[in-house]
C-alpha positions in Angstrom: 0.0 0.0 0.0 1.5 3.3 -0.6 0.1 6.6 -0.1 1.5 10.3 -2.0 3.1 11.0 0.7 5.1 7.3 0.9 4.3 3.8 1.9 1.4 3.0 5.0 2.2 1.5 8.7 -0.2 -1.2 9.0 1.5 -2.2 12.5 3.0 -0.5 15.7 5.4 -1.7 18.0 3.5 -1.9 21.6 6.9 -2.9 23.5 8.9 0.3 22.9 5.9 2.8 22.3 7.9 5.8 23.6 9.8 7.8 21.1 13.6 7.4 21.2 15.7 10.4 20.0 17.6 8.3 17.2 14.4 8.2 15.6 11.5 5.1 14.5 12.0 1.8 13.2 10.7 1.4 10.1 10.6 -2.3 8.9 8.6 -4.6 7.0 6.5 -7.6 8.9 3.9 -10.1 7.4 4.2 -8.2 4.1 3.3 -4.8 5.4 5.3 -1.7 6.8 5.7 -1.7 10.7 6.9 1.3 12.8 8.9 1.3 16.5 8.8 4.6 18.1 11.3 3.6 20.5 13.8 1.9 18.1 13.9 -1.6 19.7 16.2 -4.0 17.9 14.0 -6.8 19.5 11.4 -8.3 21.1 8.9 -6.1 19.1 5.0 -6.4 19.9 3.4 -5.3 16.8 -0.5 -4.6 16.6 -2.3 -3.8 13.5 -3.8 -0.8 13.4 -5.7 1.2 10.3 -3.1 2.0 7.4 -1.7 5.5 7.8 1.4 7.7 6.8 4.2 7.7 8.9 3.5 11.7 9.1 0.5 11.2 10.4 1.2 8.3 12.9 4.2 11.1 14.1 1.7 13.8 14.5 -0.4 11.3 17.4 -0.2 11.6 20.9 2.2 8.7 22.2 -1.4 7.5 24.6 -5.1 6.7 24.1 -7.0 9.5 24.3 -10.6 8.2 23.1 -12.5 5.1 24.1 -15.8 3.2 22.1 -17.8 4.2 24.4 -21.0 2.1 23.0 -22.4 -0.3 25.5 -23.0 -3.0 22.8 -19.2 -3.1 22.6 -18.0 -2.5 26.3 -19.6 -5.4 26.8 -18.9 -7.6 24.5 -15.1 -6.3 24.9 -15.2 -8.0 28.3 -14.6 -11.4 26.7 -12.0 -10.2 24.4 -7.7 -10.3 25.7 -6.8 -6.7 27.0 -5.2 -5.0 24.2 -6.5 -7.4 22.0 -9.3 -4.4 20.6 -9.2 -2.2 17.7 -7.0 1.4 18.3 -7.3 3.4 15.3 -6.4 7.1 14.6 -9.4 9.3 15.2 -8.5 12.7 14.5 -4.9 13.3 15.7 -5.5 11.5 19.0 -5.4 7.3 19.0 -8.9 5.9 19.7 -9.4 2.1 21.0 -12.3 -0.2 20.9 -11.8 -3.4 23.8 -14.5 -5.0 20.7 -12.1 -5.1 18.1 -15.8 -5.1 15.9 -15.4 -3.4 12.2 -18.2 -1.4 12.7 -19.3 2.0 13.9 -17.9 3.3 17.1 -19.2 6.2 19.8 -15.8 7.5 21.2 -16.1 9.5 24.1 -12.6 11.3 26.0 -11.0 9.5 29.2 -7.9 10.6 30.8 -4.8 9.6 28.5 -3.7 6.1 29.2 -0.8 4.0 27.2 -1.5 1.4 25.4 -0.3 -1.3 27.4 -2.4 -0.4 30.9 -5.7 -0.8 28.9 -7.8 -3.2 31.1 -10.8 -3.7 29.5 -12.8 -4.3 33.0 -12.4 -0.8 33.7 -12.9 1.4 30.4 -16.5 1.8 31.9 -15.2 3.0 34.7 -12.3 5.9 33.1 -15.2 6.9 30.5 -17.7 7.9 33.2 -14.8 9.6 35.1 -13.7 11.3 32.4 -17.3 12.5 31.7 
């Protein structure tokens, strides 16, 4: 896939999520362009996430800013693996869905979170907070 502005990231590296000041990875896996913020040399945890630019994927926040907030999908997110849900970009903020369902979503704000402390028994919980 390829884009004007280069080829797409179809996968992030959840193990080293923090940017490091040599700059990202950017490497192929399972036929598609992946991206490491944090330069790892190993041990990646890569996720797939909706094709984007590597300028865009830059321009995010390094958390989760926006939850699916739709009940049909909390719940049903409670049987799914933490982590294991769809993030996608949603503006310039990261979005996740604990459904990991391709279908419409109600994102609602929470307090930033990374990644990799999303516990889907409690996104009910952060989304009324945050509200």
């Amino acid at each position: 896939m390829t884009s004007r502005l280069g080829v797409l990231i179809e996968y992030v590296c959840d193990a080293h999520a923090r940017p490091d000041p040599i700059g990202p990875l950017v490497t192929r896996y399972d036929g598609a362009w992946a991206y490491c913020a944090g330069y790892g040399a190993s041990e990646h945890r890569w996720r797939r996430t909706v094709p984007m630019s590597r300028d865009l994927l830059e321009r995010l926040s390094a958390d989760v800013d926006l939850i699916c907030a739709g009940k049909r999908h909390l719940d049903h997110g409670l049987s799914v693996p933490d982590g294991h849900g769809i993030l996608t970009a949603f503006g310039r903020k990261w979005a996740y869905c604990s459904a990991a369902l391709d279908e419409p979503h109600e994102w609602a704000p929470v307090k930033p979170i990374d990644f990799r402390d999303i516990d889907h028994d409690r996104l009910a919980g952060m989304i009324e907070a945050a509200r």
